[in-house]
C-alpha positions in Angstrom: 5.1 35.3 -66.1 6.4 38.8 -66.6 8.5 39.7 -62.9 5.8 42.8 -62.5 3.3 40.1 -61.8 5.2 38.6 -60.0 5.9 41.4 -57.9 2.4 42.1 -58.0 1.1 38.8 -56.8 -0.7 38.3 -53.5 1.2 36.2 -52.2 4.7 38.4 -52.5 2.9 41.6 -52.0 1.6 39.8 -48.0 5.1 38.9 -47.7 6.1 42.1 -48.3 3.5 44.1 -46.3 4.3 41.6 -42.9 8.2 42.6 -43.9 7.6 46.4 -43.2 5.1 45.7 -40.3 7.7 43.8 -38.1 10.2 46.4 -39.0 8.7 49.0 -38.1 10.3 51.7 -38.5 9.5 56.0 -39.2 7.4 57.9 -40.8 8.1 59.0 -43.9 7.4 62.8 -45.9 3.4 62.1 -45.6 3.7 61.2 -41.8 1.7 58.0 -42.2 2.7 55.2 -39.5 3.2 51.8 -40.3 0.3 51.2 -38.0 -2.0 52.9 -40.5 -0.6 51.0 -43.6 -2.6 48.2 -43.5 -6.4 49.9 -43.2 -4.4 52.3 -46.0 -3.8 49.4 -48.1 -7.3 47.6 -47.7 -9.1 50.5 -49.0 -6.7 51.1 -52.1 -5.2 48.4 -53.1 -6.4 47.7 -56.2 -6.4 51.3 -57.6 -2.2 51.4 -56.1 -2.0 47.8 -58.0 -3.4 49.4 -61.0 -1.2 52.4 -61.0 1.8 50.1 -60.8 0.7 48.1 -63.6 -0.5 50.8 -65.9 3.0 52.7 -65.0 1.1 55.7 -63.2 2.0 55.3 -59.5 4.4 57.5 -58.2 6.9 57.2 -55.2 6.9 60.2 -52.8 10.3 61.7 -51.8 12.4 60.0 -48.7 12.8 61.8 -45.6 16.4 63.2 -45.1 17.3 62.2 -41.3 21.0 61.5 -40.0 22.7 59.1 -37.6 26.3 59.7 -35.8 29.3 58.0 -37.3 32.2 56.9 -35.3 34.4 59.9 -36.8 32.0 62.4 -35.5 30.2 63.2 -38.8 26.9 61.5 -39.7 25.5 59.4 -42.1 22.4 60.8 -44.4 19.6 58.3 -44.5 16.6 58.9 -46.8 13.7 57.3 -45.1 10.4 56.0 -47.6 7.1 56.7 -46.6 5.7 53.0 -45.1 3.7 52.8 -48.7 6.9 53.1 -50.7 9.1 50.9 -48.3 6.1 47.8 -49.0 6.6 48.3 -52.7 10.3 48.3 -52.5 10.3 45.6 -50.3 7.8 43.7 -53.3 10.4 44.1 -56.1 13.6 43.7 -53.5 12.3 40.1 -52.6 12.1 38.1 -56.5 15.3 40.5 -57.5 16.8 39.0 -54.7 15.9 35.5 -55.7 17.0 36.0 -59.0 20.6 37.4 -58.1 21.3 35.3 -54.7 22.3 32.2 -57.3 25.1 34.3 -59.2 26.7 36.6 -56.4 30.1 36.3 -55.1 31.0 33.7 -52.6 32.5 36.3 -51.3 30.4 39.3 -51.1 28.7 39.0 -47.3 26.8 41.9 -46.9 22.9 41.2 -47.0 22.5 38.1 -48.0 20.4 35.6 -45.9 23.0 33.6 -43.7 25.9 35.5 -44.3 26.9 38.7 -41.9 30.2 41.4 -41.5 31.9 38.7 -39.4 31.8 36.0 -42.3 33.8 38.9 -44.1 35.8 39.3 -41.4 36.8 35.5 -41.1 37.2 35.3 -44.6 40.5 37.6 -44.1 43.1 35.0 -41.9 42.4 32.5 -44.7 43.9 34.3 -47.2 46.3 35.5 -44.5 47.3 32.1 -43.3 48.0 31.0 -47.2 50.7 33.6 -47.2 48.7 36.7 -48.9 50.0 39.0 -46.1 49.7 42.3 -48.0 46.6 44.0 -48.3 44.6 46.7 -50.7 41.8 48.6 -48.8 40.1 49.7 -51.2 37.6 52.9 -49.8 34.8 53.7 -52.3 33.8 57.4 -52.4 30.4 58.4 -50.8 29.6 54.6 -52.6 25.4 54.9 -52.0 25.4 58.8 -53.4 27.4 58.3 -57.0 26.1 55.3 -58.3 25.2 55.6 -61.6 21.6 55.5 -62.2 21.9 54.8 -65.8 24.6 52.0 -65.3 22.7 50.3 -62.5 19.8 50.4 -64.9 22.3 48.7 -68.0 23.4 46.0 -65.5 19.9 45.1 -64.6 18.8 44.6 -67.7 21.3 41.6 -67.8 18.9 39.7 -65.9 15.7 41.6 -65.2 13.8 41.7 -68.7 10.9 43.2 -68.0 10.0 47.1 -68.8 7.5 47.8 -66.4 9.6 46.4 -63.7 12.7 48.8 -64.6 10.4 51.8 -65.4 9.0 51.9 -61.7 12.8 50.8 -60.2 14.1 54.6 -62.4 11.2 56.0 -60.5 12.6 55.2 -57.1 15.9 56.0 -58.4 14.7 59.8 -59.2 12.2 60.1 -56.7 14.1 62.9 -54.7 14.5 63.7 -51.6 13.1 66.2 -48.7 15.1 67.6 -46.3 14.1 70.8 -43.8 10.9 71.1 -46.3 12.4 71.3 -49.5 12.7 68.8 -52.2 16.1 68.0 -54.0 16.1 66.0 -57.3 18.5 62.7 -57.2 20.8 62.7 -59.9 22.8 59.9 -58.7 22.8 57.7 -55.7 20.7 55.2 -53.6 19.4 57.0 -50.2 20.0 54.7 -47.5 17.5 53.4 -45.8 14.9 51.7 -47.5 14.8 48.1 -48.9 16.4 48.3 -52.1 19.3 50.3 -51.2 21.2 47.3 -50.0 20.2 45.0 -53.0 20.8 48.0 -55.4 24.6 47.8 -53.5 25.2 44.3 -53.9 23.9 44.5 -57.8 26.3 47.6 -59.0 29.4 46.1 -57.2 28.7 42.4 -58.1 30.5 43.5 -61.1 33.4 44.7 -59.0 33.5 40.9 -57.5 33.2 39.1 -61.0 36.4 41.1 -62.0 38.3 40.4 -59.0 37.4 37.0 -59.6 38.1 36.9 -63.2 41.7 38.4 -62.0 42.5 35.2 -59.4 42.5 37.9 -56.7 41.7 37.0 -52.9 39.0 39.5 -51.5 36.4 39.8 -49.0 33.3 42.3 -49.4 30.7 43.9 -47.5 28.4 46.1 -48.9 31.3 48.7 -50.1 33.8 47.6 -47.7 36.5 45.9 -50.4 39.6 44.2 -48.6 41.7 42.3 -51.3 44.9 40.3 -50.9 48.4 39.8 -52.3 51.5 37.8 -51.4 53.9 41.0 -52.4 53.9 44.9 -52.1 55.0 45.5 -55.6 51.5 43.4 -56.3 49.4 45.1 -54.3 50.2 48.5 -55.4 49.5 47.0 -59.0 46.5 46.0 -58.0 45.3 49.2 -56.4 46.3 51.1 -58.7 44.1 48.6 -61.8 41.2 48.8 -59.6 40.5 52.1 -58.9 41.3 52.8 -62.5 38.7 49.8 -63.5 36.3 51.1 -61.0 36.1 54.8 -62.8 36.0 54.0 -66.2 33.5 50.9 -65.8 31.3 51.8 -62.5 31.3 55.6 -62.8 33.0 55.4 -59.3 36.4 57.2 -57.5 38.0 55.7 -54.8 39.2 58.0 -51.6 43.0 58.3 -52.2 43.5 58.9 -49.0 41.8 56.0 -47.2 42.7 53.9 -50.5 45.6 51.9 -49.2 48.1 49.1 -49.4 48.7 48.3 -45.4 49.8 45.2 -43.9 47.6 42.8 -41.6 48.3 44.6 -38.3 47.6 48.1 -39.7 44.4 47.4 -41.8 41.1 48.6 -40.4 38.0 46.2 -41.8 34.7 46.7 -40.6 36.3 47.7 -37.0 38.7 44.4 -36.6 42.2 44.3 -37.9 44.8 40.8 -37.3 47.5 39.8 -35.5 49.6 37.1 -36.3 49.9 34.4 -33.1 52.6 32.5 -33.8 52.2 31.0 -37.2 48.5 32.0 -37.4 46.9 35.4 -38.2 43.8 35.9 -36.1 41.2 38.6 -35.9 40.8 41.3 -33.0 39.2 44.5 -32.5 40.5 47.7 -33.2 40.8 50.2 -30.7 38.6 52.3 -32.1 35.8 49.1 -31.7 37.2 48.6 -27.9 36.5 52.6 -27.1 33.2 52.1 -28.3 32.4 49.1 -26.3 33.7 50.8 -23.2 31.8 53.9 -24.0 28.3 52.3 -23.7 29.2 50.1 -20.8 30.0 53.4 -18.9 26.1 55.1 -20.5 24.4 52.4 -19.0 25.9 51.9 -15.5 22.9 51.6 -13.2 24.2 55.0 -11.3 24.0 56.5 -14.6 21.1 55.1 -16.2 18.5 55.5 -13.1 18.7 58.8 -13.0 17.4 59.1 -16.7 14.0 58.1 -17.8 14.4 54.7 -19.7 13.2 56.6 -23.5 16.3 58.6 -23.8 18.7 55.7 -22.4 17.3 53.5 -25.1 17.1 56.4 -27.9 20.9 56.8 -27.0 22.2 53.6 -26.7 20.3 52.9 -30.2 22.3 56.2 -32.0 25.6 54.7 -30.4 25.2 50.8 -31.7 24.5 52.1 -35.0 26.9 54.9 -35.4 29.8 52.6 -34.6 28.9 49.5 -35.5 28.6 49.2 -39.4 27.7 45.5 -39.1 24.1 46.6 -37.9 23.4 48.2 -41.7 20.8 45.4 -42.3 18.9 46.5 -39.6 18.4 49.8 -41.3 14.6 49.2 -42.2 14.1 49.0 -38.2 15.3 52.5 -37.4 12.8 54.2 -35.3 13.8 58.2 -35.9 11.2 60.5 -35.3 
């Protein structure tokens, strides 16, 4: 069976539907809730089954909305209309299937069982086995520069299927609206539907195969690369190989200024860095994680919190959990922006 029947099949298509219903989630460019979908999809989905098939159907634009990051700037999102987010969700789930049994051991991010603070465990191992120097290795604006082309090349490798890859270039290309105007997507993966994450894992899974290929020690979520060395003269080899590998074979730059060899205590993963407790490196929160904590404890003191109506508490605490806490990411098909 070709995988566009298979994405097409009753069965994977419910799966998908229930997916987006439980997430809820916003409105997209057409406005249409995720209440409506399902009369929506009742009464047309055989001709939107059709237009898949017969390579016709085509995604509308995401909707440009942005949430606070911990640095004060914010993060673009591009939210699908609750149509587009089933269909994505229908080709994410068997893609997923079919690349769950070769990823990384060590690539946490959005996989089923795995979370940020596997990564984050992964690190004293290597630490406790006397790789004490790190490479932090910062990606560029990752989910806006990926290649379209290249992702397209590398999932080929396993996804054989033409119709499959035509409507996945569609997604790629479908654009985005912001403020009522419509920008093309040259490159990039707007966060914030389904297959942004699995797009991630895909593109960089080559990243992981070459570290492994290498005998390096690394730990990745999502774009968050944290590799390990047992000398400085190493490490600085290594950063140096990478972000050179990454350029000429992913299309991608690192930040050189976040792009960094730093010991255990002054590394910054996914808001935890390590200490070393007598002979054993351990993992604690950065300061910047501990601010944020105490920030939110003092928005919702009852003196506080009363004299607001319990919408906006709820609306804030939301922007602040996911602004500074990159670990929530998978939730990103549950934001409720209006």
């Amino acid at each position: 069976m070709e995988l566009m029947e298979v994405i097409l099949a009753k069965e994977n298509l419910n799966r998908a539907y229930k997916k987006v219903v439980a997430n809820k989630g916003a409105s997209g460019v057409d406005g249409a809730t995720v209440e409506e979908l399902g009369d929506y999809i009742r009464k047309n989905k055989d001709a939107i089954v059709t237009s898949i098939r017969n390579r016709t159907y085509m995604p509308k634009p995401v909707r440009r909305v942005y949430i606070p990051k911990d640095n004060g700037k914010q993060r673009p999102l591009g939210i699908p209309t609750a149509l587009d987010r089933t269909i994505q969700q229908a080709i994410a789930q068997p893609i997923f299937d079919i690349y769950e049994e070769i990823f990384s051991e060590y690539s946490y991010g959005f996989r089923p069982g795995r979370s940020c603070h596997d990564a984050i465990r992964q690190a004293p191992c290597y630490l406790n086995k006397r790789y004490e120097w790190g490479v932090d290795i910062d990606i560029e604006q990752f989910f806006e520069k990926v290649n379209h082309d290249k992702l397209i090349q590398i999932l080929r490798e396993q996804v054989n299927d033409s119709t499959t890859l035509n409507l996945i270039r569609k997604y790629l290309k479908t654009g985005v609206m912001e403020k009522g105007l419509e920008k093309a997507t040259a490159t990039g993966v707007p966060q914030g539907g389904p297959l942004s994450v699995v797009w991630s894992n895909i593109y960089l899974d080559k990243l992981d195969k070459e570290l492994e290929q290498r005998g390096l020690r690394f730990t990745r979520y999502a774009d968050d690369v944290l590799t390990f060395t047992k000398s400085e003269m190493a490490a600085h080899r290594v950063m140096n190989s990478i972000s050179s590998w990454l350029e000429r074979k992913l299309f991608l730059k690192v930040n050189v200024m976040k792009t960094k060899v730093v010991r255990p205590t002054r590394s910054k993963y996914l808001g935890f860095t390590f200490l070393k407790n007598g002979s054993e490196w351990k993992v604690r929160p950065t300061k910047e994680k501990k601010k944020s904590r105490k920030k939110l404890s003092e928005y919702v003191k009852r003196g506080k919190a009363i004299a607001r109506p319990l919408s906006v508490t709820i609306k804030r605490v939301n922007e602040v959990v996911r602004g500074f806490i990159d670990c929530s990411f998978p939730a990103w098909g549950r934001f409720t922006v209006r």
